[in-house]
TORNU-56518 format. One record per residue (C-alpha): x, y, z. Coordinates in pm, whole numbers, plus 50000, padded with zeros to 5 digits. Last residue first. Example, Ala and Ser with C-alpha at 12.3 -4.5 7.8 and 13.67 -1.06 7.14 Angstrom:
% residues 2
513674989450714;512304955050780;
***
This chain:
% residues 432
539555509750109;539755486650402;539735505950667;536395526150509;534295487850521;535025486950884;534405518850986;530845517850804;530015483750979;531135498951328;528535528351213;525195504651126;526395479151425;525945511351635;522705527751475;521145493451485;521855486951863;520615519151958;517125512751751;517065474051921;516965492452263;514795516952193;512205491152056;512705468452356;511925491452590;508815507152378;507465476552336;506695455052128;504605458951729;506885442251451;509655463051254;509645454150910;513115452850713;515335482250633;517885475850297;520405502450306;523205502349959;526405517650162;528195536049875;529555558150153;529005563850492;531585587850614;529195604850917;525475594050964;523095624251002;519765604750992;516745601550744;514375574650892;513025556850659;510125535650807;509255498850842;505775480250834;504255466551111;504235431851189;501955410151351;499065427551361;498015429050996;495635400851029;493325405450720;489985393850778;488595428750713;490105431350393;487285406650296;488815369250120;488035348949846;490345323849818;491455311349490;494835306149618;496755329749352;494295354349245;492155353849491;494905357749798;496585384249527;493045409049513;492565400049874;496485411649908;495685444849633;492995455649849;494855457350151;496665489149987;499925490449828;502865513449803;504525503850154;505175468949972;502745438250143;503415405950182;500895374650171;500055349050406;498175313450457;496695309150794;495455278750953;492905280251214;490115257651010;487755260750757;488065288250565;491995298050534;492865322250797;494685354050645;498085364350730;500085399650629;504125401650637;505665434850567;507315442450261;510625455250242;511435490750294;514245505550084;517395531450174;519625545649921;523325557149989;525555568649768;523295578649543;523575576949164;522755604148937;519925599748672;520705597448307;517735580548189;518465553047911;517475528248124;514405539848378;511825513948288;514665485448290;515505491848651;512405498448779;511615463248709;515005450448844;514125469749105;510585454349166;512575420249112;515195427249371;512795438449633;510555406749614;514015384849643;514615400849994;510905398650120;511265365149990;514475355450156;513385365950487;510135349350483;512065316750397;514805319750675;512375323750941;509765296250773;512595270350751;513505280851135;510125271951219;509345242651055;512595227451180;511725235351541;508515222351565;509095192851424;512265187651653;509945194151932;507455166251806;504085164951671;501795132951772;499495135351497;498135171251566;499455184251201;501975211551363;501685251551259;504955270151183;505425307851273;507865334251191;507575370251292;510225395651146;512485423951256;514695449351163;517825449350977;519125440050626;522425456950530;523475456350176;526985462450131;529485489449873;532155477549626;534235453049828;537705450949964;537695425850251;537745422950617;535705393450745;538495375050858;540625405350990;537725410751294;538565370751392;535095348851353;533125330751570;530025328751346;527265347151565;525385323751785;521965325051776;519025325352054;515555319951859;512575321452112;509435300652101;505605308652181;503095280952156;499445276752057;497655246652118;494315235151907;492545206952130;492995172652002;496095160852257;495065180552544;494285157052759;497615140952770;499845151852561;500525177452261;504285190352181;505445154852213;509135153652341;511375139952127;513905163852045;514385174152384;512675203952489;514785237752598;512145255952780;510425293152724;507605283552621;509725265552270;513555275652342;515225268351992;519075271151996;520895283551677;522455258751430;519775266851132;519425307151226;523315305351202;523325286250839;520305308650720;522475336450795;525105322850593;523035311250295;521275348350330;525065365850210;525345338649995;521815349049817;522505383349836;525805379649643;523955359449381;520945388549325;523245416849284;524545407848969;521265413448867;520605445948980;523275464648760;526995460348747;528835444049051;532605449948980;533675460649328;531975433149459;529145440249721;529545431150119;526505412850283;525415427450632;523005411950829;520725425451137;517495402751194;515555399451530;513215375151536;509605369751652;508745335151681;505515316651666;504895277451702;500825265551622;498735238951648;496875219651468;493395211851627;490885222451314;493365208551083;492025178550910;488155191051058;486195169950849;487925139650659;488725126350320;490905096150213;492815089449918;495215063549951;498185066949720;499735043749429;502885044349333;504075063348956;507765053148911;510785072949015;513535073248830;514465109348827;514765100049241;514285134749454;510965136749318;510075102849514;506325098149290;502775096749451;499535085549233;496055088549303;493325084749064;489495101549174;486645091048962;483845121148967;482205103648641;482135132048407;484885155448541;487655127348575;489865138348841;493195128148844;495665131549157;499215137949174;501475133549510;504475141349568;507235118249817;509945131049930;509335132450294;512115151650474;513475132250784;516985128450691;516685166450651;517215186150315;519885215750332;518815254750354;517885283550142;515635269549947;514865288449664;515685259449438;513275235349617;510395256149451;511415253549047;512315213749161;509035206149310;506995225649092;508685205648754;508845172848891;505235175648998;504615187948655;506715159148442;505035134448628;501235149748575;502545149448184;503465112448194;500365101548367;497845117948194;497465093147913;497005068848173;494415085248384;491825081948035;490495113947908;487785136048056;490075159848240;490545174548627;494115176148680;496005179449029;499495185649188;501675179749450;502045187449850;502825225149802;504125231750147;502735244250492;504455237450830;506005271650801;503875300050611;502625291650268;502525322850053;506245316149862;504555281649811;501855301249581;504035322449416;506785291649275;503325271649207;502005298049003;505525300548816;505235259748825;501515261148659;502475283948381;505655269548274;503695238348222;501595256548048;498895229147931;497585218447592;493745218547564;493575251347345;496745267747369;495195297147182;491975311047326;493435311747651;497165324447586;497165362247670;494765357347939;496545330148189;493815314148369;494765311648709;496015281348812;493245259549086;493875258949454;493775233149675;493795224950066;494035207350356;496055177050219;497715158950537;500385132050429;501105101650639;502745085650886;506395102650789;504965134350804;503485158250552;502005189950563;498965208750315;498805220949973;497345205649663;498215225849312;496015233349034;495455221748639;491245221548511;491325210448142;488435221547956;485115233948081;484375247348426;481805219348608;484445195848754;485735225348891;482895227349127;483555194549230;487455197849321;486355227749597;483665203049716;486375178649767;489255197849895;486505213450190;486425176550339;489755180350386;492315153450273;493905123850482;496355111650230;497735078050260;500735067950102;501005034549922;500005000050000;
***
């Protein structure tokens, strides 16, 4: 017997009313696995892409459907992951077969090359694809081991259920983040930029991977069940802290003739929900740090491609160069999925209104959701401040989100960025 899929009831009426919409029907399948077995809570039909509707007639985009897959995982907070994919088409589940492999292989291996850290012993590689046939409701499941290119089509158990996630629980965080990644002197445009940020955020990731997880407070061993006794199937909800390490490194080991730096500081808010099977600490702790290092990255990549956008609108223009230029990142916005307490997010750019996240959760997850159900309370998003800073050239300032605290702690973290912000400037002068 294969893998077995406990799926939410929600999946099924949300599959039968695409039955209904004519011609091929692609989407993806979203929920957590676990080395039991696979939760799907989930799915999500790809948008119809305009400029090619009346033309590809019933061919699929496969480029299509793993760009929307690429969006929608970058939307899934920790403990949620694109699980596989679906097709609902009147033609045999054979002749599908090949071209559902080729488009699990395809999502899996666009999203897995974001990731920003290594695969766990524990990591399920299994992906599931499921055929719908539209006239007679038949449901085909098949899983394939995307890390093995020759992996054969297995079959799954297909199983729905009420309430999948109604008692998940969730692990939040709230991290501080302060990194500085130094710029080649022969960097030329955006672009080039894009690689130096990424090792610069494969070396945070690495201390945010090794750092100690304290989950209420306590220091759990690896195996300890995160719901016990009579509280096993009532939703639990559990704040961690992130202590980390700096690399131990000399002062002349990180001294090196560079071009100008992008500093990221500020702060974020991570969290990771748990499928209620019997979670562990070292569950919990994974998901988490994954999700810390993820919503980074995004916010980070977002930036890049709206100035890679402004980039090419402005060529030609002969605009003087600051020294110094300082951008907000988007700030993180959740919104609880229908039927249970699981929340999918978006981010938000200082330029945009709440409007434009419904219009995005629609868009990309099919959900149809008021700006009233927004939770914009986690995080609120960052400000320029203009200061007086002596002798900081060609210092390229990226400010991240500051989430709501207090006033202590705020203060505190705003002297602490203003001196790591000038011994970073000294350092980068002594050395050119």
């Amino acid at each position: 017997m294969g893998r077995g899929y406990i799926v939410e009831d929600a999946v099924e009426g949300y599959l039968s009313k695409l039955c209904e919409q004519a011609g091929p029907v692609t989407g993806l399948l979203i929920g957590q696995s676990s080395a039991q077995r696979d939760f799907v809570i989930m799915a999500t039909r790809t948008p119809q892409r305009e400029e090619s509707s009346s033309a590809s007639g019933n061919s699929l985009d496969k480029e299509w459907v793993t760009e929307h897959a690429r969006q929608v995982s970058r939307m899934l907070p920790g403990g949620l992951s694109v699980l596989g994919v679906f097709i609902i088409i009147d033609t045999d589940a054979k002749d599908t077969l090949t071209t559902l492999r080729q488009l699990v292989f395809a999502v899996e291996n666009l999203i897995s090359s974001e990731y920003l850290w290594n695969p766990a012993e524990d990591d399920v590689t299994d992906c599931i694809t499921v055929h719908v046939n539209p006239k007679t409701r038949k449901t085909i499941c098949r899983t394939f081991d995307v890390k093995d290119p020759k992996s054969t089509a297995k079959p799954a158990d297909w199983k729905y259920q009420s309430g999948v996630c109604s008692s998940w629980s969730m692990v939040s965080c709230c991290l501080n983040v302060d990194m500085l990644v130094p710029l080649p002197d022969n960097r030329i445009g955006t672009e080039n930029m894009d690689k130096c940020l990424k090792d610069g955020l494969r070396v945070w990731a690495h201390q945010i991977q090794s750092g100690v997880c304290l989950i209420d407070g306590r220091m759990l061993p690896e195996d300890t069940e995160l719901t016990t006794g009579q509280k096993r199937n009532v939703r639990q909800t559990h704040t961690a802290q992130l202590l980390i390490t700096p690399d131990d490194q000399r002062l002349t080991d990180v001294v090196q003739h560079c071009g100008g730096s992008v500093s990221v500081r500020g702060a974020i808010h991570g969290r990771a929900y748990l499928h209620s099977y019997k979670p562990k600490a070292r569950l919990a702790e994974k998901l988490l740090k994954r999700d810390l290092v993820s919503t980074v990255a995004i916010r980070v990549q977002m930036l890049l491609e709206e100035l890679l956008i402004s980039e090419e609108e402005s060529k030609g223009s002969s605009r003087e160069k600051q020294q110094t230029e300082q951008f907000c990142l988007p700030h993180r916005i959740f919104c609880p999925v229908k039927h249970g307490p699981v929340c999918v997010c978006d981010y938000q750019f200082s330029d945009e209104g709440q409007s434009e996240v419904t219009d995005r959760l629609k868009e990309m997850l099919d959900i149809d959701a008021a700006e009233e159900d927004l939770d914009t309370r986690q995080e609120t998003p960052a400000e320029i401040v203009q200061r007086d800073v002596v002798a900081e050239p060609t210092v390229e300032t990226v400010e991240v989100l500051e989430p709501k605290r207090n006033k202590y702690i705020g203060v505190a973290m705003a002297t602490a960025v203003a001196l790591l912000a000038t011994a970073a400037s000294m350092l980068y002068l002594s050395d050119v």
